[in-house]
N, C-alpha and C positions, 0 to 999 in steps of 0.2 A: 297387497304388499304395502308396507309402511314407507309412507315417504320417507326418505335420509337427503341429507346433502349430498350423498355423491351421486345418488338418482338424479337429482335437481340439477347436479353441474351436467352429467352425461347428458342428461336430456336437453338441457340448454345447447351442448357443444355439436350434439347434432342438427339440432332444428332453429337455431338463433345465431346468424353470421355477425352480429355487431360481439354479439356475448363472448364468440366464438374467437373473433380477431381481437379481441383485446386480454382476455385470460390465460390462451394458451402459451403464451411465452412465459408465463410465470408457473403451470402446470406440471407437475412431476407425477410419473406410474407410484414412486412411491408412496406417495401423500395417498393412494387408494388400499384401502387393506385388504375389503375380501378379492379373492381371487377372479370370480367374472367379472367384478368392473374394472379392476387392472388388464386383462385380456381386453375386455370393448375400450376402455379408455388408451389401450396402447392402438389400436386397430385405427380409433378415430385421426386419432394423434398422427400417424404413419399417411391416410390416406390425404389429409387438411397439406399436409406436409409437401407431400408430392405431386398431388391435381388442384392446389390452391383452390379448394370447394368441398362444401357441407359434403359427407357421403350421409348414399339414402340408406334403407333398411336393408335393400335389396343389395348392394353393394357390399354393405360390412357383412353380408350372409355368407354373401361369396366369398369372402376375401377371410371368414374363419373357417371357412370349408378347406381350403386351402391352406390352411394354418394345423399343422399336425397337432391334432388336440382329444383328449380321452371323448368317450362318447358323452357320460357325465358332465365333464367342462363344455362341450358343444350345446348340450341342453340347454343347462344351466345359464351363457351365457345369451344364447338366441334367446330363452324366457326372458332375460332381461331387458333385450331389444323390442320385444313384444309388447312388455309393460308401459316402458318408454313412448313406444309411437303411441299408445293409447292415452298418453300424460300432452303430447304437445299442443293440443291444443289449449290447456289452458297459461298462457302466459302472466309470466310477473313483472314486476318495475326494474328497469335495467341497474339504476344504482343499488336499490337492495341487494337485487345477483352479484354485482360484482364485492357489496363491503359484506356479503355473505361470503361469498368464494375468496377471499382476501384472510379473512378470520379463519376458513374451512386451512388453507395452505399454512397461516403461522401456525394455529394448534399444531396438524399435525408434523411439519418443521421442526417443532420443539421436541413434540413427544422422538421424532426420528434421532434427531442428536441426544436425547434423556437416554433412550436405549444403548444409543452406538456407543457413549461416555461407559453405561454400567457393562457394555459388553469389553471394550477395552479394557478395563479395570479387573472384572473377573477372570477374563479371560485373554490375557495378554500375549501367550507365544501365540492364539489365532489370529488375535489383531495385524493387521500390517501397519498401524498407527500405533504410536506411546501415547505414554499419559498428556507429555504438549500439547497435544494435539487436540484436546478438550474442548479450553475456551475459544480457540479459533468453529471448533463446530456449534457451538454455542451461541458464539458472537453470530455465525452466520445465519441463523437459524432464526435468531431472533431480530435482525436483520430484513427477512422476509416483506416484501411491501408489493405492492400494483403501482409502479413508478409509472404516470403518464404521461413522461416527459418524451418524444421521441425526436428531439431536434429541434432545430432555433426555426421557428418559419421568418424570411427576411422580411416578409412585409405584413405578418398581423404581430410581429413581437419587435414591431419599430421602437414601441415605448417604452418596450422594457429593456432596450438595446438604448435608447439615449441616458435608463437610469444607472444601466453599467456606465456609461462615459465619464460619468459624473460623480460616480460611489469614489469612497477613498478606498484603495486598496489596502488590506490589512500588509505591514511588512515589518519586520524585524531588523530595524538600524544598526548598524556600526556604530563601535565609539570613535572611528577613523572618518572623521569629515566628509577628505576625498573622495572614500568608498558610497558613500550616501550620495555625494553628486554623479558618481557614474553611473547609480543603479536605479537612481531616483527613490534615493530613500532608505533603498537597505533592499535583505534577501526578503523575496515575494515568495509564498505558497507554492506549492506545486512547482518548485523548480529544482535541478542539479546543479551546484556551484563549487567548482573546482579551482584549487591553486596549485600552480606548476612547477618545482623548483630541484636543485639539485639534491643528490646525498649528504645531509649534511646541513643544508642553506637554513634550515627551519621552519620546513612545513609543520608539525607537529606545536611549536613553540606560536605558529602563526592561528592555528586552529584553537590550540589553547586562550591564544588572549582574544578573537573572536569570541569565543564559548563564553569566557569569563564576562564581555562586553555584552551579552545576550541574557546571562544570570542576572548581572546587574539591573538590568531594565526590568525586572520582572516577570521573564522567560522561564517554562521548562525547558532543561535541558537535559538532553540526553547524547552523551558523548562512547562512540562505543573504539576501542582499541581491538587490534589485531596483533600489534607489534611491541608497544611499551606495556608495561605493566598496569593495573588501576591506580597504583600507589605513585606512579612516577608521571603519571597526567596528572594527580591531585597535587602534585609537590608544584608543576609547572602553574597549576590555578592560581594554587596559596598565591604564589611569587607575583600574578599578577592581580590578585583583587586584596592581600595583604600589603602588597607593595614593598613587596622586601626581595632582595637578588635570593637566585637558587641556592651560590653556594651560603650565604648568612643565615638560611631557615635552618641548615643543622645546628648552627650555635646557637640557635633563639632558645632562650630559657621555657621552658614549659608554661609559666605563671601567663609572662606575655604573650606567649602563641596564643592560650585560651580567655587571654582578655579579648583579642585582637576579633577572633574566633564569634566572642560573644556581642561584637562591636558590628560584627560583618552579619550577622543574622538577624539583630536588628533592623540593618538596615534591607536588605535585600528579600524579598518576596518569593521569587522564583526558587525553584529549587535544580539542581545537578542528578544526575547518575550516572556513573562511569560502568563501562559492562565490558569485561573483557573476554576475548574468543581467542583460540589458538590460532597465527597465523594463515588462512587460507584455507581455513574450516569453516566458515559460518558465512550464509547467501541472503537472499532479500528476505526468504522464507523463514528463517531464525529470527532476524530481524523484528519481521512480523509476530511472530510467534514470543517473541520477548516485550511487544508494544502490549501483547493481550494481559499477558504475565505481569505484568507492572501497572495494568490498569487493577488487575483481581487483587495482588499482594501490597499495593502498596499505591493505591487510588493515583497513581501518576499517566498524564498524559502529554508526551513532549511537544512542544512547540516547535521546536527546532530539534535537526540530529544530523551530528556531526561521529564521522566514520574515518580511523585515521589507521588504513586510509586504502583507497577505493583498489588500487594493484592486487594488494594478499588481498582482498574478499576472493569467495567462491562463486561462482554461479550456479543460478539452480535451475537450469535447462543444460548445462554441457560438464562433461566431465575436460581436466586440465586437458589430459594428455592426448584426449580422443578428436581436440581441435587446434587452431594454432592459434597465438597470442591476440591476430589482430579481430580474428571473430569474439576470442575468451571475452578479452576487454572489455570489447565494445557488447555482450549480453551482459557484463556484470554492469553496465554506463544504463544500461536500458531500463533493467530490473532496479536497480536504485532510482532511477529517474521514475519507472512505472510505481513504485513505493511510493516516491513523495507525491504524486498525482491522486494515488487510493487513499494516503493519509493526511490529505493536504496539506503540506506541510512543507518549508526548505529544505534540501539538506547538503551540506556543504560538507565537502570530503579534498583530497590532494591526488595529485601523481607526479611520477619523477621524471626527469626528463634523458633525451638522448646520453649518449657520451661526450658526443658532440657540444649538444645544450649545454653540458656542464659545464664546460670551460670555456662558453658563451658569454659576454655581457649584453646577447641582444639578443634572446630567446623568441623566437617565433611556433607557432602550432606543429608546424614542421617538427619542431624537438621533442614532442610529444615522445613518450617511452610506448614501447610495445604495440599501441592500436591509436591508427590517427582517428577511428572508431570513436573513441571518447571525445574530441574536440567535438564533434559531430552532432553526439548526442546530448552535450552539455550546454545550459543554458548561457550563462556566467563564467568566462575560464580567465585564471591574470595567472602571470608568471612571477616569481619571487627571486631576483637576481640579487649576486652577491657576488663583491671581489675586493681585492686588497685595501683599491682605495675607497671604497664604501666601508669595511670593516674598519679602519682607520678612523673614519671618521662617527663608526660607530652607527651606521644607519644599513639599509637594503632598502633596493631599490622596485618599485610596484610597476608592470606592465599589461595592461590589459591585453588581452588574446580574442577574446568574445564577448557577446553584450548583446540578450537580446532584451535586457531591460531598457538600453540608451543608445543612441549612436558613440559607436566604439571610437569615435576621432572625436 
């Protein structure tokens, strides 16, 4: 019989415990095509699984006697086990085996999502997946690696625990001062950043001139709506990186909108995309599915993404009506929070507050709307207060809620 790699992994994964504890958690039945070695390689796989130890020959004999299987496939795969024990004694170099078997899982990775893509496509009412759903198997597939990472050890990765001390963290400043000293610098990576304000107060107006302070620097951005339209979050941008009031951009003459236009591109590096979804239709998973989209279509990858705003999203573990507000919440708080973690990335979104809140000038977590779930889950939360004599004087007023960049006092 001709040596193959999936001989070589099988015979490794029975008779080689280092080979064995370090590949199988990246091993899939599929990556095996003919039929007896997905039979011995599921067999293997099931027994490692459950007696944490190599099975012998004698073992996996048993254990396919047992296994309702035509007489042919029983043949077929004991000859293979046969072959096998007659192969182990001669050993190879561990690192070969594994950037062998590493190569052996992305090839056929690829080749599996190549197929699943041209089966989706041909054959759409079988699929249970649409076309979306392509470059996520794609990305994943090519993705594929022997990540040796399994934990921080505290005391052999002391030195690479003092060079975190000392790394600057990547963050994305405010043009607001303030907000830089409480956060130490701005929104950090991997975090959920929410602002809490009434019907009305100007979360969305708040989001917008963050976003615009974020394009400025040199940021992508990605800004997605649920509730205004694309056109009525670019109208609020214009107002804030043209510097002109809302209601004056209808009167602006054309000539000057597109000098102004061609003054702001100059200067600005970063680029925008507004993406709108129907009210409490669209979950982390669309999301995601629109970050792949926009990498393929139009080479963009956001820095930051702002979601206006986190209430209408949907969640994509519960259906609305099947649970109640405070659980909804707090999995749409999670799965966006779980989002900026896998894309490392900020992402700053709002929510509204009580009844109560509303007519609050001293908003606490407590006025949180629908799930106190979200304070919970969220890294960064302030509140945006507003009242007669703050509009009077033409300002609103900022209250931190949560901080786990700073001390919140």
């Amino acid at each position: 019989m001709q040596q193959r790699v999936e001989a070589l992994i099988l015979k490794n994964l029975i008779h080689n415990e280092e080979y064995s504890r370090k590949v199988l958690p990246f091993l899939k039945k599929d990556y095996f095509m003919e039929h007896a070695d997905k039979l011995l390689y599921t067999q293997v796989e099931s027994f490692i699984n459950k007696y944490n130890n190599l099975p012998t020959k004698e073992a996996l004999v048993i254990e396919l006697d047992n296994t309702p299987l035509k007489d042919e496939e029983f043949e077929n795969v004991t000859g293979l086990l046969d072959y096998l024990e007659g192969q182990k004694n001669e050993q190879s170099d561990i690192t070969w085996l594994l950037e062998t078997t590493e190569k052996f899982c992305q090839d056929k990775a690829i080749y599996n999502a190549v197929v699943s893509s041209i089966k989706i496509l041909d054959e759409p009412e079988k699929s249970k997946d649409d076309k979306g759903a392509i470059p996520e198997l794609l990305t994943d597939a090519l993705s594929v690696s022997f990540d040796p990472h399994v934990g921080h050890d505290y005391l052999l990765d002391s030195d690479d625990r003092f060079d975190f001390y000392h790394k600057t963290e990547k963050k994305i400043p405010f043009d607001l001062e303030y907000f830089n000293k409480i956060t130490g610098g701005g929104l950090s990576s991997k975090t959920l950043n929410i602002a809490m304000a009434g019907t009305g107060v100007g979360k969305s107006l708040f989001m917008c001139h963050v976003s615009s302070g974020a394009l400025s620097q040199g940021n992508n951005v990605l800004y997605i709506t649920l509730e205004m339209s694309e056109e009525r979050i670019a109208e609020r941008i214009d107002a804030n990186l043209l510097n002109i009031r809302l209601d004056d951009l209808v009167s602006l003459p054309k000539k000057m909108y597109e000098k102004k236009m061609e003054e702001l591109k100059s200067k600005v590096k970063g680029r925008l995309i507004i993406k709108e979804y129907p009210t409490a239709s669209a979950h982390s998973g669309h999301f995601r599915a629109l970050f792949n989209e926009l990498a393929l279509k139009k080479s963009f990858k956001p820095d930051v993404l702002f979601i206006d705003y986190l209430n209408i999203c949907a969640s994509s573990r519960f259906k609305g009506g099947n649970v109640g507000s405070y659980f909804y919440i707090k999995a749409i708080a999670e799965e966006l929070r779980g989002l900026a973690v896998e894309c490392n990335m900020p992402i700053f979104s709002a929510t509204q507050t009580t009844r109560t809140g509303f007519v609050s000038t001293d908003i606490g977590l407590e006025d949180t709307s629908e799930s106190f779930g979200l304070p919970a889950t969220a890294d960064f939360m302030f509140a945006i207060i507003s009242s007669e004599q703050l509009e009077a004087l033409n300002q609103i007023r900022v209250k931190q809620l949560k901080n786990r960049y700073n001390d919140p006092t």
